[in-house]
N, C-alpha and C positions, 0 to 999 in steps of 0.2 A: 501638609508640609512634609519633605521627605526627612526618613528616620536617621539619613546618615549619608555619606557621598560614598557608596560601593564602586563606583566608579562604572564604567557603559556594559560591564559585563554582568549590570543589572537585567534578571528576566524581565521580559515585555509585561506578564502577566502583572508582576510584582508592580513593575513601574506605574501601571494604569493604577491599581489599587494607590500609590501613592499623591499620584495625579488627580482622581476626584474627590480625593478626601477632603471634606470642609465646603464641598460645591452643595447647592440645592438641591433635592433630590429629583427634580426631571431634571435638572440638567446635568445632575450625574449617569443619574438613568441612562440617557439620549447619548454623551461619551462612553459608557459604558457597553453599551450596543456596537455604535458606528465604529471605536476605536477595536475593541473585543473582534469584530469582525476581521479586519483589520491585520489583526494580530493572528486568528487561525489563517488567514492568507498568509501570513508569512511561513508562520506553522510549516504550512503545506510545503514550502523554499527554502526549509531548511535555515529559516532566520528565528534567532529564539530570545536574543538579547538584543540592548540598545547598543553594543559594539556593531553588530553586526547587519543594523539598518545604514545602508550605504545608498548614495544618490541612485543607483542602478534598480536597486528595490525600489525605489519610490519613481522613476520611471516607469519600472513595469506596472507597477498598480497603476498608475495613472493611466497607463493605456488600455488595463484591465479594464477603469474605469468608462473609458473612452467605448469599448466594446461594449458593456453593455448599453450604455447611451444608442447603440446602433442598436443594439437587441432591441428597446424599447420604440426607437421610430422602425424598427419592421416587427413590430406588435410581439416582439417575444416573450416569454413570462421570466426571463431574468434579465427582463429591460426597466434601465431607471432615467428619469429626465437630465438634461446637462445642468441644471441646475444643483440636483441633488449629487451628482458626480464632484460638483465645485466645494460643498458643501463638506461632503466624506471627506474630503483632501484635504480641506482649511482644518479640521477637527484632528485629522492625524498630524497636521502639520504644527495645531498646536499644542499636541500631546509632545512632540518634537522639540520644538520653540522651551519648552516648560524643562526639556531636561538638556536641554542647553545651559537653559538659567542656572541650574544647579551643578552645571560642569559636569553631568555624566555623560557628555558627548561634548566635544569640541563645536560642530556647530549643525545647524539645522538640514540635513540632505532635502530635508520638503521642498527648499526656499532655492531652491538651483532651478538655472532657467532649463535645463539640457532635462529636468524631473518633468518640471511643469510644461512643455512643451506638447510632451504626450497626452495634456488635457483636451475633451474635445473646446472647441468655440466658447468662451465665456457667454453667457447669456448677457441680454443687453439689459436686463432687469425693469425694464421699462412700468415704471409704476401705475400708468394707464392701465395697463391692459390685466394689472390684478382685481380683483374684485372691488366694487365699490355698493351697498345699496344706493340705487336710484334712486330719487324722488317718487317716482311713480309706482319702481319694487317697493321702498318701504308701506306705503301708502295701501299698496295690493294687498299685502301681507296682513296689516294693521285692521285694516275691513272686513278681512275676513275672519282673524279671528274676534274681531270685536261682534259680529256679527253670530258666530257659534258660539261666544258666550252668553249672550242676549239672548237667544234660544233657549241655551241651558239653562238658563235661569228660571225662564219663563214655565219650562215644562217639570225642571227637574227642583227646583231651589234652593237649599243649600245644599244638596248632595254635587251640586254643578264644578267641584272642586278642579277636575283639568279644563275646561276651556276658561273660565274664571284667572287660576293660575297662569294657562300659557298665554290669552292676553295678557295678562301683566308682565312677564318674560317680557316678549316680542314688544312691548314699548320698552321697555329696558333699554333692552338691545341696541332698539331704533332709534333712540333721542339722547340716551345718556355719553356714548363711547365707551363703557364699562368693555375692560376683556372678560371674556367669558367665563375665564379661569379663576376671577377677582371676583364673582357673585358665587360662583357655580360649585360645588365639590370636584376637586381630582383626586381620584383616587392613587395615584401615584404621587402624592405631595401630602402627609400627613396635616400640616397649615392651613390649606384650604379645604376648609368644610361648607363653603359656600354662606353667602351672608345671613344674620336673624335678622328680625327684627326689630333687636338692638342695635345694628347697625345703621336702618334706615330714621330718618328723622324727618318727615311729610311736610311738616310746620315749615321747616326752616329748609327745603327741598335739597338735601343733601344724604348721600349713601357712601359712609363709612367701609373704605376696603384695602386690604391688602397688596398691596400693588406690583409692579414688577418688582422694583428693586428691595424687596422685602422689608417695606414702610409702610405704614398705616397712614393713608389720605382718605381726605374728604373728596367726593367729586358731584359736580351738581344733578340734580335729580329736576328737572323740568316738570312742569304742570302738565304735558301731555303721557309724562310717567308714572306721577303721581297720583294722580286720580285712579287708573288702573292698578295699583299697590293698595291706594285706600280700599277698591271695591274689594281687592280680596282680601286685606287682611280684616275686615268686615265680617267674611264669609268665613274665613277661618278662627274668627275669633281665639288668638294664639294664647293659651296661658299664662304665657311669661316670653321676655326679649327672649330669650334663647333658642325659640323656637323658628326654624327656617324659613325665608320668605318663600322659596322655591321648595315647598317637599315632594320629594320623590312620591311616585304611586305606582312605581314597579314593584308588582304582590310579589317577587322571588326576596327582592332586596329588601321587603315591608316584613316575612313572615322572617327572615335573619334576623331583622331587629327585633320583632318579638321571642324570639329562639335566643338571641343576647341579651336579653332584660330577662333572662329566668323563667320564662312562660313557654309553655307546650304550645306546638303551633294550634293556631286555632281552626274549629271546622267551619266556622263563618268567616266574612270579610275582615282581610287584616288590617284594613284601614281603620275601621269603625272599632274593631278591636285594641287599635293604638288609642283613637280619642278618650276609648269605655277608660283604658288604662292609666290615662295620663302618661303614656311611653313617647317622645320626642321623637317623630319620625326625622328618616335622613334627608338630605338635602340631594337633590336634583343633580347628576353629575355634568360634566360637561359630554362627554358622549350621549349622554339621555336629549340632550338639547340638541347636538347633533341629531340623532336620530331624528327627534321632533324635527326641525329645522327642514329636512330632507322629506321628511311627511307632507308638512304643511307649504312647501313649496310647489308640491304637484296637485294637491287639492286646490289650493288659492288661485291656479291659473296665474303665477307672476310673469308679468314683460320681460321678455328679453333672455327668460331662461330654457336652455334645451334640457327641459328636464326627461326626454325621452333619451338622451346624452348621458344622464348624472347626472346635471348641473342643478343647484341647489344653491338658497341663499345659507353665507357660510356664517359662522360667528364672529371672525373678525373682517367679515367683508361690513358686516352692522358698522362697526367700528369706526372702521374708514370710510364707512359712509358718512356719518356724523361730523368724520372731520372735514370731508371735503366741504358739506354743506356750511360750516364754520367759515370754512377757508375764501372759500366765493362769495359769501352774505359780509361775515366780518372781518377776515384777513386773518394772515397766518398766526399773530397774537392771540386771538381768541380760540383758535385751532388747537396751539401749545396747552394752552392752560386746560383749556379739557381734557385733552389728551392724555395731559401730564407726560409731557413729553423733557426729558429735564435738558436735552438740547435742542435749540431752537430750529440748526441742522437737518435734525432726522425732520421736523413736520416741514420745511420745505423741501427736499428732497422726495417726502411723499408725494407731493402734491406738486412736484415741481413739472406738472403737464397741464395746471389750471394756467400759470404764469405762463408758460408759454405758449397756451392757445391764444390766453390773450393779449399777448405780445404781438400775434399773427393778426389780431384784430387793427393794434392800433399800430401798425405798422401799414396796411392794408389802405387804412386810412389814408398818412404817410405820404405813401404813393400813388395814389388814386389822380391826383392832379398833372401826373405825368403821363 
């Protein structure tokens, strides 16, 4: 909340600090970035206060904007997509919007058409063409690690602790709709430490998480994710709920923890040195699963991915894969509720390319007799 109304001859810096005070911390983070950036562009124009952001300034950056978007379709390295151009803009525009509200600007320069004109092409945001897993990717994916965990067991057995683990992830993933961020540690959000096994509940197939709007929900945990959570927390035999369902087995991140529980790094395995210890290792971040993710998309052989490209299955492409299969089997009702989606809006707006293929269907229909 701001400390007082200095009126627009408030510095930029100042007002940002005002601005994400009380926000989450990525999504202070992430304004604090895109806005800060922002703000050294004006730096550089001789704009230092909120007086002295006039619609001309926010023309220019817009067109700024618009340039690198051309850097980026002629491969340049300070090229960024038209997406992410709309995106910058919205974020200062509602850094803007925010100090309207408070009267230290009369009104928003963002919001002028003669600003926003200089944006390149709004993208058409076409929900198709974001990621979705397939039936067939999930399916790929799932077999294979189910497949190198059965191995590992076989040869290794209980030391089999990552394909053991990353099968159980990767059904997570796949059947639950869980966000990534909601199982997983981020390290930029001190709340999310990624779930225990006090969170999960097998019996009654439900996994307890923190969720977007920073509320504690149930969401349902399916018997094909189940089983794969029982085998490992089997395997893991956890001491007590608090221990991670995901733990990390990054040795940098492993010998931290024991260097922060008071112990000299050890010259053996730090793994086995956390068990010896009784030391709670950490939980799996959501970059760790990334990375995994981008691993095991090129070993799995999945359909449909150029992974000679990048392309990789994503963590919230799992997501919206789940729901679309919801959406098509059971209808968007059942989509919402998994989702947890608290408007009914955003899940058919995802999905608003199932309704209309199949609108093209019976409409097809329709017309056929003419």
């Amino acid at each position: 909340m701001p400390t007082g109304n200095s009126g627009g001859t408030r510095p930029l810096p100042d007002a940002l600090d005002e601005f994400v005070d009380g926000k989450s911390p990525n999504y202070a983070a992430n304004l604090e970035r895109v806005v800060g950036k922002w703000i050294d562009w004006c730096r550089d124009r001789d704009v230092h206060t909120l007086d002295d952001v006039e619609v001309q300034t926010m023309a220019r950056y817009a067109d700024h904007l618009t340039r690198r978007v051309r850097a980026g379709q002629a491969d340049g390295d300070d090229g960024i997509a038209a997406s992410s151009a709309w995106t910058y803009y919205s974020q200062i525009s509602a850094f803007l919007s925010w100090a309207t509200k408070w009267e230290y600007i009369p009104e928003n320069p963002a919001d002028k058409g003669r600003a926003k004109d200089q944006l390149p092409p709004r993208p058409s945001g076409n929900e198709a063409e974001r990621q979705f897993w397939q039936p067939e990717q999930r399916q790929a994916l799932l077999t294979y690690l189910d497949e190198r965990a059965r191995e590992a067991v076989d040869s290794e057995g209980l030391d089999a602790v990552d394909p053991v683990r990353d099968r159980a992830l990767g059904a997570v993933l796949a059947y639950t709709g869980v966000r990534g961020a909601e199982i997983l540690a981020d390290r930029h959000d001190p709340r999310r430490t990624g779930i225990t096994w006090g969170d999960v509940d097998l019996a009654a197939g439900t996994i307890t998480v923190l969720g977007k709007n920073q509320e504690i929900e149930p969401t349902p945990l399916p018997e094909q994710a189940s089983r794969p959570l029982g085998r490992l927390k089997r395997l893991l035999s956890p001491p007590d709920d608090d221990w991670p369902v995901f733990p990390s087995r990054h040795t940098p991140t492993l010998y931290e923890t024991i260097e922060a529980a008071g112990y000299d790094r050890p010259a053996d395995d730090p793994w086995t040195f956390l068990l010896d210890n009784g030391i709670e290792p950490p939980s799996l971040t959501t970059s760790g699963a990334r990375s995994l993710l981008k691993r095991w998309s090129t070993e799995a052989d999945i359909p449909g991915l150029d992974v000679a490209d990048g392309e990789y299955l994503t963590l919230h492409g799992a997501r919206r894969g789940v729901g679309e299969k919801l959406y098509r089997e059971r209808g968007a009702a059942a989509a919402q509720r998994t989702l947890r989606h608290a408007d009914p809006s955003t899940t058919s707006q995802m999905y608003s390319h199932i309704e209309a293929s199949e609108l093209a269907e019976d409409n097809t229909d329709v017309f056929d007799g003419e």
